[in-house]
N, CA, C and O atoms as CSV, one atom per row, in Angstrom:
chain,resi,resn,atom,element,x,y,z
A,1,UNK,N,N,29.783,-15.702,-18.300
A,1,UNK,CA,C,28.858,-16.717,-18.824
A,1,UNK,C,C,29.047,-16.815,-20.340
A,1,UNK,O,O,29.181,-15.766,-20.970
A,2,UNK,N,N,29.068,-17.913,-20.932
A,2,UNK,CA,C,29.283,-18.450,-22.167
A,2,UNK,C,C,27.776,-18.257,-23.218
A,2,UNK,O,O,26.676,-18.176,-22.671
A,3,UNK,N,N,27.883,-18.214,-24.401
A,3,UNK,CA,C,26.588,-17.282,-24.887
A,3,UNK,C,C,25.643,-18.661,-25.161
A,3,UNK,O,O,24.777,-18.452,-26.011
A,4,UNK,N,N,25.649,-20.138,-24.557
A,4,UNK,CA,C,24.506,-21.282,-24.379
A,4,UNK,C,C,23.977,-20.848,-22.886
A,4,UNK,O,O,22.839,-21.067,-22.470
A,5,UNK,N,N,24.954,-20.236,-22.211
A,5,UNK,CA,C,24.232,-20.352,-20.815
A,5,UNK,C,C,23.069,-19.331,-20.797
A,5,UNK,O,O,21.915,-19.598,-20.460
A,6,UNK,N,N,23.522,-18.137,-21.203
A,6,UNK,CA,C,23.067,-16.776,-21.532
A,6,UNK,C,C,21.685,-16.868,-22.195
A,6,UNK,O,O,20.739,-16.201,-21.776
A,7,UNK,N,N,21.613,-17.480,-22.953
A,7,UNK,CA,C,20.533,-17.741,-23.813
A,7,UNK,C,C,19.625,-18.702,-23.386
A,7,UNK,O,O,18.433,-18.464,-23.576
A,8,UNK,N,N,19.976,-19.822,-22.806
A,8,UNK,CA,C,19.033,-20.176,-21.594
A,8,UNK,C,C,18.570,-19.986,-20.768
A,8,UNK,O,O,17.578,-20.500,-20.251
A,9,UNK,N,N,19.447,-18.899,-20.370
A,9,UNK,CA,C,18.861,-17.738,-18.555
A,9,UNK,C,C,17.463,-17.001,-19.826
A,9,UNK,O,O,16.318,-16.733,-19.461
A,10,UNK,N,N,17.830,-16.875,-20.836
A,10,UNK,CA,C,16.391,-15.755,-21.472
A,10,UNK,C,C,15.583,-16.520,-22.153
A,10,UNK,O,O,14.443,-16.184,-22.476
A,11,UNK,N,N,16.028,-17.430,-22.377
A,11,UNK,CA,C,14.222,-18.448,-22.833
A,11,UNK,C,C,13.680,-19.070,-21.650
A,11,UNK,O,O,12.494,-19.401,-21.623
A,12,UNK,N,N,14.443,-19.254,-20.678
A,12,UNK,CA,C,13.918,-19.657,-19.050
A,12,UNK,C,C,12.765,-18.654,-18.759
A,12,UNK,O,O,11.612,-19.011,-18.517
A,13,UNK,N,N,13.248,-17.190,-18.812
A,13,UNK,CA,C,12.937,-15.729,-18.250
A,13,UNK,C,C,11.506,-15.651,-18.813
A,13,UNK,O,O,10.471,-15.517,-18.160
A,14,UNK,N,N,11.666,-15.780,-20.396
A,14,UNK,CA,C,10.818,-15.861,-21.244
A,14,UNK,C,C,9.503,-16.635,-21.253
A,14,UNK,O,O,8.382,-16.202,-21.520
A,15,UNK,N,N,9.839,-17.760,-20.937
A,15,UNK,CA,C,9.030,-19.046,-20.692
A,15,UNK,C,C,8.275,-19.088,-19.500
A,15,UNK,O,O,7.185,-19.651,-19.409
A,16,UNK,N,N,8.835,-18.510,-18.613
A,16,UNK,CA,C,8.249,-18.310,-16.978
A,16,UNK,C,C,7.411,-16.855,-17.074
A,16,UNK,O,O,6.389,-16.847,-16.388
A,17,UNK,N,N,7.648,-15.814,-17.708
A,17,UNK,CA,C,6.973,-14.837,-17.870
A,17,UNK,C,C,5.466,-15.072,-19.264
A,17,UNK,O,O,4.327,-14.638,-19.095
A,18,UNK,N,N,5.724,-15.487,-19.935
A,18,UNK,CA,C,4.395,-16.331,-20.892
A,18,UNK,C,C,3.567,-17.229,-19.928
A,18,UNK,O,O,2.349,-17.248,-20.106
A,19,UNK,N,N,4.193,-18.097,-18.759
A,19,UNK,CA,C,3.449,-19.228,-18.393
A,19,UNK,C,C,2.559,-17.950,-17.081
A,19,UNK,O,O,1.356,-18.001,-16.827
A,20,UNK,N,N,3.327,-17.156,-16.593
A,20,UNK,CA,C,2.736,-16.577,-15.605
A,20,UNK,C,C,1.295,-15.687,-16.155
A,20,UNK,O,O,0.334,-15.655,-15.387
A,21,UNK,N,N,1.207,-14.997,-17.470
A,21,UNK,CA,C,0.678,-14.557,-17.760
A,21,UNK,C,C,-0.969,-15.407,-18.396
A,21,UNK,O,O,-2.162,-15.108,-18.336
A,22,UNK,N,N,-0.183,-16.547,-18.971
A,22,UNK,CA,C,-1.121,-17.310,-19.299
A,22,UNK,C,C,-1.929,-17.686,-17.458
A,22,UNK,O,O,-2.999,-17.208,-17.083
A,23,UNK,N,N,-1.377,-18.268,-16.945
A,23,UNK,CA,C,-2.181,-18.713,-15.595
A,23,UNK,C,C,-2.717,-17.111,-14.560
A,23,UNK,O,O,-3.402,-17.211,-13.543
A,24,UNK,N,N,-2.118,-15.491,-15.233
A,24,UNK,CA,C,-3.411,-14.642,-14.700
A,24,UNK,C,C,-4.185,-15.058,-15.371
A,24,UNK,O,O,-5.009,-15.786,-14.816
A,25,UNK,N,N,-4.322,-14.853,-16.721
A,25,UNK,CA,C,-5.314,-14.438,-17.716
A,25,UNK,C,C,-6.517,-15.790,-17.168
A,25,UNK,O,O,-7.615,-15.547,-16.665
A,26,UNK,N,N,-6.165,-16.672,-17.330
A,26,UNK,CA,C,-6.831,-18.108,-16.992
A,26,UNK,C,C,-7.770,-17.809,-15.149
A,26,UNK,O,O,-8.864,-18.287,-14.851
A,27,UNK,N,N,-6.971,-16.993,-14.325
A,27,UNK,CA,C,-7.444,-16.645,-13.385
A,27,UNK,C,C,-8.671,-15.849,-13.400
A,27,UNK,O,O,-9.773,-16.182,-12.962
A,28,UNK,N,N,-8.318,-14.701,-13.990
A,28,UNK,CA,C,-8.873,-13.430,-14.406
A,28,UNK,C,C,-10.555,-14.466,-15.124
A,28,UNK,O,O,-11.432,-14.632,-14.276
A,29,UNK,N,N,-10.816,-15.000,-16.445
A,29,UNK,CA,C,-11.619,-16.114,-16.617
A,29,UNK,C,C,-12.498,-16.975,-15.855
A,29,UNK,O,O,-13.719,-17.019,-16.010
A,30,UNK,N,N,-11.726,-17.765,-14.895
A,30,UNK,CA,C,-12.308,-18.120,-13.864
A,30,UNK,C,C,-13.231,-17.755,-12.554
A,30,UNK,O,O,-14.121,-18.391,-11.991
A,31,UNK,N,N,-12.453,-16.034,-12.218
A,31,UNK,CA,C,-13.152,-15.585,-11.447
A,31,UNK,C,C,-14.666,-14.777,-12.078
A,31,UNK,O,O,-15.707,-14.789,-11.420
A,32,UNK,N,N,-14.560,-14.160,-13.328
A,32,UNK,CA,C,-15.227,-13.867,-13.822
A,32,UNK,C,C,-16.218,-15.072,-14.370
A,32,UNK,O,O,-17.238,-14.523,-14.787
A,33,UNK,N,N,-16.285,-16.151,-14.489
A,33,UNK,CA,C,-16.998,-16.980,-14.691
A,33,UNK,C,C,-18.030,-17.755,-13.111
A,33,UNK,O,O,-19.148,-18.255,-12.986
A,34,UNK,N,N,-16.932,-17.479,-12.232
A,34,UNK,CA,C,-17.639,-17.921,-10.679
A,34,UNK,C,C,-18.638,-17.034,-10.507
A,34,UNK,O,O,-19.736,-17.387,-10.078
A,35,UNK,N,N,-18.322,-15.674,-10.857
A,35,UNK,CA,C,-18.823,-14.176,-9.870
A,35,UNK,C,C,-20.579,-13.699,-10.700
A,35,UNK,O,O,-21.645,-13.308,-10.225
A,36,UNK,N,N,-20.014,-14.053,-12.347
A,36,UNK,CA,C,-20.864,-13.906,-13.049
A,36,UNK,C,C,-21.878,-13.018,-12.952
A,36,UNK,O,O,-23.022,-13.297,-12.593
A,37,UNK,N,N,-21.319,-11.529,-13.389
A,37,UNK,CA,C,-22.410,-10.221,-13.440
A,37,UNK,C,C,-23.742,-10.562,-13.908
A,37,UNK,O,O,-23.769,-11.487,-14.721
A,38,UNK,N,N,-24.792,-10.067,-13.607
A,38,UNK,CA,C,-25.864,-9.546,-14.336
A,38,UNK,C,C,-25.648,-8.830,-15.317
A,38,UNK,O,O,-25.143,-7.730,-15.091
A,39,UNK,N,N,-25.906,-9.149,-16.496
A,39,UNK,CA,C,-25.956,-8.394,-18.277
A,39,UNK,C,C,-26.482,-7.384,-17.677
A,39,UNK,O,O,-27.110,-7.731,-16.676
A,40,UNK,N,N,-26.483,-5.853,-17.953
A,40,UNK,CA,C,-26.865,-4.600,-17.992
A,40,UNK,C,C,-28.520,-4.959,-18.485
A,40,UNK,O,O,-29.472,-4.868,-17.710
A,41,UNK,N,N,-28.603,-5.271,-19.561
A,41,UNK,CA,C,-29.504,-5.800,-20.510
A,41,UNK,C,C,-30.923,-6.647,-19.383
A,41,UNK,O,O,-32.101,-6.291,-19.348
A,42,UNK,N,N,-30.361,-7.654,-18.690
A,42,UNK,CA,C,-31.207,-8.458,-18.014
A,42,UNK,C,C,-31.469,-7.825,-16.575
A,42,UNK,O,O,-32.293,-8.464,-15.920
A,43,UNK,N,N,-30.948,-6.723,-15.964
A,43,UNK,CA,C,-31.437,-6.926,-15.060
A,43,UNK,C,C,-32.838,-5.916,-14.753
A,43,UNK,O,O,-33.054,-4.868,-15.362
A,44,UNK,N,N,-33.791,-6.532,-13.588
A,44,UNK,CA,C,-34.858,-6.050,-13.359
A,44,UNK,C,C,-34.987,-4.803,-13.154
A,44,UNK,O,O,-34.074,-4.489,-12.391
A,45,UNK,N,N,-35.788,-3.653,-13.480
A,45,UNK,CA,C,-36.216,-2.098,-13.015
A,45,UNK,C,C,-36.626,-2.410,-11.408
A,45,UNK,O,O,-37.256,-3.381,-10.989
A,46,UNK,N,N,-36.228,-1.599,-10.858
A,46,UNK,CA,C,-36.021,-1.222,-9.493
A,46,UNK,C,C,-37.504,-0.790,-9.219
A,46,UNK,O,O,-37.785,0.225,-9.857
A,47,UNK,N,N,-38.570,-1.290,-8.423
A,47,UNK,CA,C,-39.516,-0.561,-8.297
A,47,UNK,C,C,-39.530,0.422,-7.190
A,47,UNK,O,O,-38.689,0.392,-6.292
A,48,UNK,N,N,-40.564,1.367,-7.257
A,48,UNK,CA,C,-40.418,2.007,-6.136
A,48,UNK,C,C,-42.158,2.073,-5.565
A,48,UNK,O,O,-42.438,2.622,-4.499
């Protein structure tokens, strides 16, 4: 392989590994925004 091809196989590599990470992280966000914990802070004492 000639060093244009080479260098396109690694900004390809590059580009697909940034986009994958961006669309967990964006996942990761989303689910945490659906699931939405109770703040430690807000939630009610347990009576007994």
């Amino acid at each position: 392989m000639n060093h244009v091809v080479l260098h396109d196989v690694r900004a390809g590599f590059f580009l697909m590994v940034g986009l994958a990470m961006l669309a967990f992280i964006c996942a990761v966000a989303a689910l945490s925004t659906v699931l939405r914990p109770d703040r430690w802070a807000d939630r009610k004492p347990v009576q007994f």
